[in-house]
C-alpha positions as CSV (number, residue, x, y, z in Angstrom):
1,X,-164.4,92.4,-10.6
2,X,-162.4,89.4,-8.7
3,X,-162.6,89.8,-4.7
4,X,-158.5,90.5,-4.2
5,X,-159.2,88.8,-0.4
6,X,-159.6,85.3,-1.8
7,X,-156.2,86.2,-4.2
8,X,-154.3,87.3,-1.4
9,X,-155.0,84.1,1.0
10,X,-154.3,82.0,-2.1
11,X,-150.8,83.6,-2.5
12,X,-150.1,84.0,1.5
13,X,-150.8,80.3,1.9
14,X,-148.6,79.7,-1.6
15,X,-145.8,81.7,0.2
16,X,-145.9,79.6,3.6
17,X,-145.9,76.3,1.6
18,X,-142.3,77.5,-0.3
19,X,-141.0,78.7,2.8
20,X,-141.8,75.5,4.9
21,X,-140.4,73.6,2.0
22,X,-137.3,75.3,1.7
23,X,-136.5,75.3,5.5
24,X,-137.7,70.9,5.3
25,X,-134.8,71.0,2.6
26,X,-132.6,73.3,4.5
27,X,-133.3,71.2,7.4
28,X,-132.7,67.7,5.8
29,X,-129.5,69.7,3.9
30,X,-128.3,70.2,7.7
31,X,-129.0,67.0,9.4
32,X,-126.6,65.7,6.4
33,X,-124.3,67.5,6.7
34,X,-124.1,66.9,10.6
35,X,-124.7,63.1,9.5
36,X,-121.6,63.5,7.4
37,X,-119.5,65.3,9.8
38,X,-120.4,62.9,12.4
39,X,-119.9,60.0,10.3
40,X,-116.2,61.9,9.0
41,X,-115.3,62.1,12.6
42,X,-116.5,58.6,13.6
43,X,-114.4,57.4,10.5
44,X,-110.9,59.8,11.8
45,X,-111.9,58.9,15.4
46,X,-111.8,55.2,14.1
47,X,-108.9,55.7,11.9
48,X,-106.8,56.9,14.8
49,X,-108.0,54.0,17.0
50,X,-106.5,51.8,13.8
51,X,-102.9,53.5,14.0
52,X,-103.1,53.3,17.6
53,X,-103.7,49.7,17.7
54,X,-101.2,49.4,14.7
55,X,-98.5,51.4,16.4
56,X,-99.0,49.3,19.7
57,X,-98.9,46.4,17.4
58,X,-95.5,47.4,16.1
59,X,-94.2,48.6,19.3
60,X,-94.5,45.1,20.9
61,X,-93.1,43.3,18.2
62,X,-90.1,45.7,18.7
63,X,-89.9,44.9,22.2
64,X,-90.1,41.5,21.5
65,X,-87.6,41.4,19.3
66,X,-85.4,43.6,21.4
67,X,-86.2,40.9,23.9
68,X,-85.3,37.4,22.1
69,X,-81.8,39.9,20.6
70,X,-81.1,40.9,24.0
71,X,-81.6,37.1,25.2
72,X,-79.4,35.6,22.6
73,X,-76.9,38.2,23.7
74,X,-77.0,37.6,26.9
75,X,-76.5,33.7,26.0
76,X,-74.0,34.1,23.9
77,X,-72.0,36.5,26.7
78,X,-73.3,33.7,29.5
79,X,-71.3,30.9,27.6
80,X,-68.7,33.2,26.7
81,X,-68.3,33.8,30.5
82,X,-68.5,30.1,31.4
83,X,-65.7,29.0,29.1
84,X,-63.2,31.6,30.7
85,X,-64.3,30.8,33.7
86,X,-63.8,27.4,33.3
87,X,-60.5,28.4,32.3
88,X,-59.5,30.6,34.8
89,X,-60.3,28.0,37.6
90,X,-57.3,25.9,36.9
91,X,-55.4,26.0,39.9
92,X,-51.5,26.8,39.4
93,X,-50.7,23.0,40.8
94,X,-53.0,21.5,38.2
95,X,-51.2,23.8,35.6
96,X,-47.7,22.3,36.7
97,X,-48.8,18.7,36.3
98,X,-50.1,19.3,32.6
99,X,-46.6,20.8,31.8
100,X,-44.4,18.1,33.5
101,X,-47.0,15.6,32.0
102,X,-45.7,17.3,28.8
103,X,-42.1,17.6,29.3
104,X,-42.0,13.6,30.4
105,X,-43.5,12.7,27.7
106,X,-41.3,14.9,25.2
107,X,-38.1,13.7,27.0
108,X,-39.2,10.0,26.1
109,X,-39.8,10.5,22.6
110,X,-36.1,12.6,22.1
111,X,-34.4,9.4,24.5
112,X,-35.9,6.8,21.9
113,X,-35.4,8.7,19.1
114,X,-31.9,8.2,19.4
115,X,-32.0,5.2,20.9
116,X,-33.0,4.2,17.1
117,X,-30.1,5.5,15.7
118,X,-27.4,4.3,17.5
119,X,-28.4,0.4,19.1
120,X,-27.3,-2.3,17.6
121,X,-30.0,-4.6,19.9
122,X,-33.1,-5.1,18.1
123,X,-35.1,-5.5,21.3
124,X,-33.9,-2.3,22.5
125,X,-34.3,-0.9,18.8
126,X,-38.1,-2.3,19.8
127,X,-38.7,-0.8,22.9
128,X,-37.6,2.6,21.6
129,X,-40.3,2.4,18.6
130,X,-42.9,1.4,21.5
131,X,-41.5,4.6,23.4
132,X,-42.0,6.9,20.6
133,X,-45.6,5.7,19.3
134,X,-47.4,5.5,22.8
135,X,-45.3,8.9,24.2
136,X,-46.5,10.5,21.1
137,X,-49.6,9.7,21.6
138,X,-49.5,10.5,25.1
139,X,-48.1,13.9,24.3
140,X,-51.3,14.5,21.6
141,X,-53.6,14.2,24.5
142,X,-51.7,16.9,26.4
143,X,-51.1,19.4,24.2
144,X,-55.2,18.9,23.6
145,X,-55.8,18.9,26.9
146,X,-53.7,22.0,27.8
147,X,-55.4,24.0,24.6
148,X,-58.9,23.2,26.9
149,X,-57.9,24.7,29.9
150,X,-55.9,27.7,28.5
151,X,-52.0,26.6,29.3
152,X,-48.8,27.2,27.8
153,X,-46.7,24.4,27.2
154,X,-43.0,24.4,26.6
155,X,-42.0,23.5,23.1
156,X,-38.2,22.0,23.5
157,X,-37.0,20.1,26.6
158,X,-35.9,22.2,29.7
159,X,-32.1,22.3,31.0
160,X,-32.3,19.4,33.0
161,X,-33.7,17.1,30.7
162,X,-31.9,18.6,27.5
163,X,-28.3,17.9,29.8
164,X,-29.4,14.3,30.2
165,X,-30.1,13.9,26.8
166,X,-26.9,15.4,25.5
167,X,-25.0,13.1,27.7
168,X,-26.9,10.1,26.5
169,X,-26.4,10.7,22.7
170,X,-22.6,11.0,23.0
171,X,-22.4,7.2,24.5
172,X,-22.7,4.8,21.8
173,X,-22.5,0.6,21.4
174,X,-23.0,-1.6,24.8
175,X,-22.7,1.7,26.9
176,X,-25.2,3.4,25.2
177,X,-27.7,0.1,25.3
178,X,-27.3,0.1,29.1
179,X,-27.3,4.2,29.8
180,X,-30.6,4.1,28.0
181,X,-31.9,1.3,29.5
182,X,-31.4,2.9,33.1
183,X,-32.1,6.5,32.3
184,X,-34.7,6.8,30.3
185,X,-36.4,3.3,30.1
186,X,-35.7,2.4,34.6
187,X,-35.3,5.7,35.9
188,X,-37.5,8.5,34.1
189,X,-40.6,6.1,33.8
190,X,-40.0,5.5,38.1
191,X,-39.9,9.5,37.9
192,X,-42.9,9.9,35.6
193,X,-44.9,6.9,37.9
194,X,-44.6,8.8,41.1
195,X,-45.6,12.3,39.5
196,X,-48.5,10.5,38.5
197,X,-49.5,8.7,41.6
198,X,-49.0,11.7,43.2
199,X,-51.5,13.7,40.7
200,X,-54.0,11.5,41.2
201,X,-54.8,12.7,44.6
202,X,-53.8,16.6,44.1
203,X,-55.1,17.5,40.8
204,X,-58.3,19.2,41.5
205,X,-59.8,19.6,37.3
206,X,-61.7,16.6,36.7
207,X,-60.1,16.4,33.4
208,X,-56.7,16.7,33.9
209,X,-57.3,13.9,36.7
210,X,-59.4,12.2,33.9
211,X,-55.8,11.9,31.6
212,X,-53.8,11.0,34.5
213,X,-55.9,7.8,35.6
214,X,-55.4,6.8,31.6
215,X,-51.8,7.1,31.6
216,X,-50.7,5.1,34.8
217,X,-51.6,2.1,33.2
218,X,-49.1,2.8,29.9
219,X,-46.6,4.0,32.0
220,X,-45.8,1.0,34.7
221,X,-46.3,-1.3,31.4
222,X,-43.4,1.0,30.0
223,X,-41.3,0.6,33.7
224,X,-41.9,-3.1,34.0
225,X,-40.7,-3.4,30.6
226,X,-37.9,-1.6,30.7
227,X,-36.6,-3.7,34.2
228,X,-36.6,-6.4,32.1
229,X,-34.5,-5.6,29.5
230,X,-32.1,-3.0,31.7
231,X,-32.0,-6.5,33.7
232,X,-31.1,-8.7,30.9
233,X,-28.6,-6.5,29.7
234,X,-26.2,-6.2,33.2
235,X,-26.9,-9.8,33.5
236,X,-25.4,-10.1,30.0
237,X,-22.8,-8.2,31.0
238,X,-22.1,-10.1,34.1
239,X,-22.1,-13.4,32.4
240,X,-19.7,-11.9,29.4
241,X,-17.6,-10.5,32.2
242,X,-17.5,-14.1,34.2
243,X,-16.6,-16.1,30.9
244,X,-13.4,-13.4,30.5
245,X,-12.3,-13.6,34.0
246,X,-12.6,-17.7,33.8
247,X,-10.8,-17.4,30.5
248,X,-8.0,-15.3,31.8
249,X,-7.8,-17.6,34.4
């Protein structure tokens, strides 16, 4: 007969062996697991770090966006500003020399105009083209000018000029030479001369003191000019007048 205390230390010591090796496997089965979950929440835990940095990352680019926007506004609204200001600042005396600037010039260019149409004296005829071309061009600069600063000129001559020219364009012949001559060639360039000497020193806008300083120079060429010939034609007259009186005689 077999001694059964042999057989049952063989199978108690068979029995420890399985259960040490299935709590090793259970053990190793755990510490993967925890591995695992560790490793899953390192990765989320890393993951969220990653949106984090990527939602900071977006967030300042959309502050700095809103920034440079914002800044180009505030440019655009800057110089916006600026320009009316610059607008704004013209004084109501600097307005009123830009609009009798105008009307001057206007009332030169209507005088000459006719002045074409009805002399017979070719160096009148002259001096009216002259009037017309530099006038025009006088008038140009302006209406540019007053566009800058923001004023409102007048587009037809006012009462008093419109009177004088009415009066001028029903003379006609030798009287109408001479009227011309005085009025508009002598006595509106003396006019126009002292409005702009007297700009010179009130006009406060750099610019409009600027288109002043360019016109003097035109204008006492147009005055001077205009002596001359208002001169030659009275002494004209006077000699015609002489001749009759010494024929009569």
């Amino acid at each position: 007969m077999l001694n059964k205390k042999p057989v049952k230390r063989m199978l108690g010591a068979g029995l420890a062996a399985v259960l040490c090796a299935a709590l090793a496997v259970q053990a190793q089965t755990g510490g993967t697991q925890q591995s695992g979950s560790q490793g899953g929440t390192g990765q989320s835990g890393t993951g969220q770090g990653g949106t984090g940095q990527s939602g900071t990352g977006q967030s300042g680019t959309g502050q700095s966006g809103t920034g440079q926007s914002g800044s180009g506004q505030g440019g655009t609204q800057g110089s916006t500003a600026s320009g009316t200001g610059g607008t704004a600042t013209v004084s109501s005396a600097d307005r009123k020399i830009v609009t009798d600037l105008a009307m001057a010039n206007m009332s030169e260019i209507e005088a000459a105009r006719t002045a074409q149409s009805k002399s017979q004296d070719d160096k009148i005829k002259k001096y009216a083209q002259q009037m017309i071309d530099d006038h025009t061009k006088a008038l140009s600069e302006v209406q540019q000018l007053a566009q800058t600063k923001g004023i409102t000129l007048p587009s037809t001559l006012d009462r008093a000029h419109k009177a004088k020219a009415d009066k001028l364009a029903a003379l006609s012949g030798d009287a109408f030479d001479r009227a011309y001559m005085a009025q508009a060639g002598v006595a509106e360039h003396k006019k126009t001369h002292s409005m702009l000497t007297r700009a010179q020193g009130r006009a406060k806008d750099a610019d409009i003191k600027a288109l002043v300083t360019r016109m003097t120079p035109t204008v006492d060429q147009h005055l001077n000019a205009a002596q001359e010939l208002h001169g030659n034609k009275n002494n004209a007259k006077g000699s015609s007048g002489t001749a009759t009186e010494k024929s009569g005689q």
